[in-house]
N, C-alpha and C positions, 0 to 999 in steps of 0.2 A: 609442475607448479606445486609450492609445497602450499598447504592447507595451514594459518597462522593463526585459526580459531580453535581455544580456549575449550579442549575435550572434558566432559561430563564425568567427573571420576565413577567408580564403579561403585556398588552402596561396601560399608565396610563388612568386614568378616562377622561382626556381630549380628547381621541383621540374616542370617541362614545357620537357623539353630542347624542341628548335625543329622538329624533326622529330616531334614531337608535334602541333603546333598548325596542322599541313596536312595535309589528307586529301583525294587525290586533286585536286592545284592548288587546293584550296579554304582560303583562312586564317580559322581558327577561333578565337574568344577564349577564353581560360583558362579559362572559366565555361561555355562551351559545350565544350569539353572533356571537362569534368567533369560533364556531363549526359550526353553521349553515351557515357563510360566506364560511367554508371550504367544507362541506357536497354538497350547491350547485354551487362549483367551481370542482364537481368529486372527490373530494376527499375521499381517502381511509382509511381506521382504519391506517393505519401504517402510510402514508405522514400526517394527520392526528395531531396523537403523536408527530411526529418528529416535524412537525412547531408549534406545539403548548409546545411542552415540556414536555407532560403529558402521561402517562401513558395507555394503551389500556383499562385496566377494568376503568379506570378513565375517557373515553370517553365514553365508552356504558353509565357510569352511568350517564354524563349530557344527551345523547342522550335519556335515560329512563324519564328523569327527563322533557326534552323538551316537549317528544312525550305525557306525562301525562299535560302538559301545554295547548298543540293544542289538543287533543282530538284522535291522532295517534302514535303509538311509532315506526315503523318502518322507516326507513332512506327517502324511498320514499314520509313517508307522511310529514314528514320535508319537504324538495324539493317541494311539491305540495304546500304547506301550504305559503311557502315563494314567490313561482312564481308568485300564484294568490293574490299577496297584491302587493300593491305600493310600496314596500321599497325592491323591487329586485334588482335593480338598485344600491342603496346605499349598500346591505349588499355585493353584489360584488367587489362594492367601495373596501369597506372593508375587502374583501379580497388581494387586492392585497395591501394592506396598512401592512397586517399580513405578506405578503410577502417580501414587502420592509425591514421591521424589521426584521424578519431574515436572508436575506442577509445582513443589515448593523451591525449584531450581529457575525455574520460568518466574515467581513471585519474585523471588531473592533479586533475579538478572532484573528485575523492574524498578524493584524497591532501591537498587543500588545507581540505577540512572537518576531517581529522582533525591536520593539521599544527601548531594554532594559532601561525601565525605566523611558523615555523620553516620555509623554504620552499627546496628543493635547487635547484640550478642546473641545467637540462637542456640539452644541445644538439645539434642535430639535423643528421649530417651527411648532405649530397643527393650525393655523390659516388658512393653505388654501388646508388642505388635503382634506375637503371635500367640492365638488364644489357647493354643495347647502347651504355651510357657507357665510354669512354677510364677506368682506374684512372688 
């Protein structure tokens, strides 16, 4: 049964300055990023899916894919791998950035039921989400 619901795009390339996307010489993809933001914010396989949009076998498999990157695949050695580097800080940043977007995705899907048709123009500047960015 194919799934006809209206997948959550992923946030764009601008919102993961570059010093984001290495953790301890290791380069990471935008989507493993964003697993490992959620992984050590507690997060569970299931909240997980739901703010990411994605699918459960579609999480273990970046979590596999991670844990083959640092040299551990289990969820804790994520977690450990991330605390002890400098960039703990920033990928927390970055979860609650993951967060922000999905509630303004949950607003947006609201605003847009009651709108009919009438639809405001939003846009979103990345210029000071993270506070180790140059104004």
């Amino acid at each position: 049964m194919q799934n006809n619901r209206l997948k959550s795009p992923h946030l764009p390339p601008e919102f993961y300055p570059d010093d984001l996307l290495t953790i301890k010489d290791i380069r990471l993809t935008l989507r493993q990023i964003d697993i490992i933001a959620c992984l050590i914010s507690g997060g569970t396989g299931k909240t997980i899916s739901s703010l990411l949009d994605i699918e459960i076998k579609t999480l273990e498999a970046h979590k596999k894919d991670i844990g083959g990157k640092i040299g551990g695949g289990i969820q804790e050695d994520i977690i450990s791998f991330v605390q002890t580097s400098d960039k703990y800080a920033l990928i927390k940043q970055h979860y609650l950035i993951l967060l922000y977007k999905s509630e303004f995705e949950k607003q947006l899907k609201e605003h847009a039921k009651n709108s009919h048709g009438n639809f405001p123009v939003f846009k979103i500047e990345t210029q000071q989400i993270y506070s180790n960015k140059p104004s």
